[in-house]
N, C-alpha and C positions, 0 to 999 in steps of 0.2 A: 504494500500500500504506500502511496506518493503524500509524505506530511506536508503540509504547507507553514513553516514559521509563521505566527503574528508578529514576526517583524523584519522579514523578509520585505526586499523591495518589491514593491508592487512592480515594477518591471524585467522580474527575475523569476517570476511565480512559474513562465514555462521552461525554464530551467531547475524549477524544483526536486525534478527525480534526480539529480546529480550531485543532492546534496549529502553529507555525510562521509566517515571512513570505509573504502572501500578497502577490500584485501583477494587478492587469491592468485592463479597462475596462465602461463603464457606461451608461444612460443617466438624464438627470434631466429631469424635465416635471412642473411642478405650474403652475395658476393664480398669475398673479401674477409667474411667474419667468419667465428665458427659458430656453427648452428647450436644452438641451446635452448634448454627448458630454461622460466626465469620466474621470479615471483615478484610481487606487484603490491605494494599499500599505495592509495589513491585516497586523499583528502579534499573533496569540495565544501567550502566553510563561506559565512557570507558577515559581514559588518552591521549590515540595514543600509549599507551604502547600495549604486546600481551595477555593481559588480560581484563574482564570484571570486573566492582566491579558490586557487587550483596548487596542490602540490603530490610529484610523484615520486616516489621513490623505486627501483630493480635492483635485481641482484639474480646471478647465474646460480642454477638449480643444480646439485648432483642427482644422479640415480634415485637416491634413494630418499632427493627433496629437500634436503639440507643447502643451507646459503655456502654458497661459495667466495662471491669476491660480487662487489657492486656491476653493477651493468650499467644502468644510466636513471637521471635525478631530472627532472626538473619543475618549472614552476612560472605560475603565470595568474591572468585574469580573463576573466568571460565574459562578456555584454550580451544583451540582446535587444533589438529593437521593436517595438509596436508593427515590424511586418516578419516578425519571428529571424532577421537577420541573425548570426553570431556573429561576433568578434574578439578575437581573443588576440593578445600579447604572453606570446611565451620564451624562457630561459631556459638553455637548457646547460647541463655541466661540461661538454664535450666542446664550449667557447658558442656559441648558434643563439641567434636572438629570432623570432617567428613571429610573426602578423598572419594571421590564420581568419579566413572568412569561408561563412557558409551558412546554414540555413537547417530552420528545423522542419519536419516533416510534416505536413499536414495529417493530426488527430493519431500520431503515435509520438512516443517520444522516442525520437531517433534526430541525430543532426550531423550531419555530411559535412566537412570542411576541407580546405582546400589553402597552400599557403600562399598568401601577395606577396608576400618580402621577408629574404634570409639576409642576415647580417652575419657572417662569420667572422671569428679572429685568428690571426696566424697559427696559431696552435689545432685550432681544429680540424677533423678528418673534411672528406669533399662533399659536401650537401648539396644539390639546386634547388630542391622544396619537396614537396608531401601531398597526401591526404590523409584523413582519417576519419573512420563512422565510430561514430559511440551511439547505442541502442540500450536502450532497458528493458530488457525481457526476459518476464516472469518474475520479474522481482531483483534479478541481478541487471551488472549492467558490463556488457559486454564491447569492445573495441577494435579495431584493426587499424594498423597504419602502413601505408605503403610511403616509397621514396624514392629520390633521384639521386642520383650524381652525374658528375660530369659523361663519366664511361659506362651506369646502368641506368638503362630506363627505368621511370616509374614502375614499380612491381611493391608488392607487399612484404613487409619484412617483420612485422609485429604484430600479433595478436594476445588478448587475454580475456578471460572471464572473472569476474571479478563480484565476488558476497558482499554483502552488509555487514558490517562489523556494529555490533552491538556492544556500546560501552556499558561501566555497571553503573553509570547516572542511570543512562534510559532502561535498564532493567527495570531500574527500581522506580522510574515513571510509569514504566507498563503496568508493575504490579498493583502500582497503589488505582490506577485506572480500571483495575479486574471488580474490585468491591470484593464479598464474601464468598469464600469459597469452600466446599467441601470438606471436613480434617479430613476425611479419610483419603482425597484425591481420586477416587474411583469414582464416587456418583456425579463427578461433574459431566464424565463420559457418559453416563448414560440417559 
């Protein structure tokens, strides 16, 4: 279920399903890299200002799941306009500044972006720009991002699915929202 803050910017409300700790895992494959599983916490958080903060954090996956060594970080902000535009400003750690435009879906939440302008610094590897779909379905919120460089075309190179992380404040806001319940816990099921 999609909560809406009362105090959420009223011009973020269809950005709402994106708010919250997300967590879970991925896969990454481009030329050049080596292919790995990765995992993924994802924080959309909001002030009551008309922006989202946005922060990511990866890290490579062994076999058997365990963090290996970071993968990539970054972090930014999300607008949206009264004709459901997106605009985002993103950071990313690899040196790469991003201007990202797109748009949400009409009567699902799903939003396609596409990037206007890379800034790179000396130090980072070769970017020309991106896409990327973020969707929420069934309750997760799921992503894909393809990329350029100079010598690969646009192709896909990151995917994740990604949970709701349930901290123990809102536990204990759900609970107190239950009212009374069962001691024994079995006749509430039937």
């Amino acid at each position: 279920m999609i909560e809406i803050p009362s105090d959420l910017h009223p011009d973020l409300v269809p950005l709402a399903f994106l708010l919250g700790n997300w967590a879970g895992a991925g896969v990454a494959d481009f030329p050049g890299a080596e292919k790995c599983n990765f995992g993924q916490e994802v924080t959309f958080s909001h002030d009551g200002r008309d922006f989202l903060e946005y922060v990511s954090h990866s890290w490579v996956l062994d076999a058997e799941g365990k963090q290996v060594k970071p993968l990539e970080s970054e972090s930014g902000y999300w607008r949206v306009d009264k004709d459901r535009k997106v605009e985002i400003v993103m950071v990313r750690d690899q040196g790469i500044v991003e201007v990202w435009y797109g748009e949400l879906a009409k009567q699902k939440p799903q939003i396609d972006l596409v990037t206007d302008a890379v800034a790179r610094t000396a130090a980072s590897g070769p970017y020309s720009g991106g896409k990327r779909l973020y969707g929420y379905v069934n309750s997760d919120l799921m992503w894909v991002g393809e990329k350029a460089t100079p010598d690969v075309e646009l192709r896909p190179y990151m995917s994740a699915h990604l949970k709701k992380v349930v901290t123990p404040e809102e536990v204990a806001e759900m609970a107190r929202g239950l009212g009374d319940l069962p001691d024994d816990g079995i006749a509430f099921f039937k």
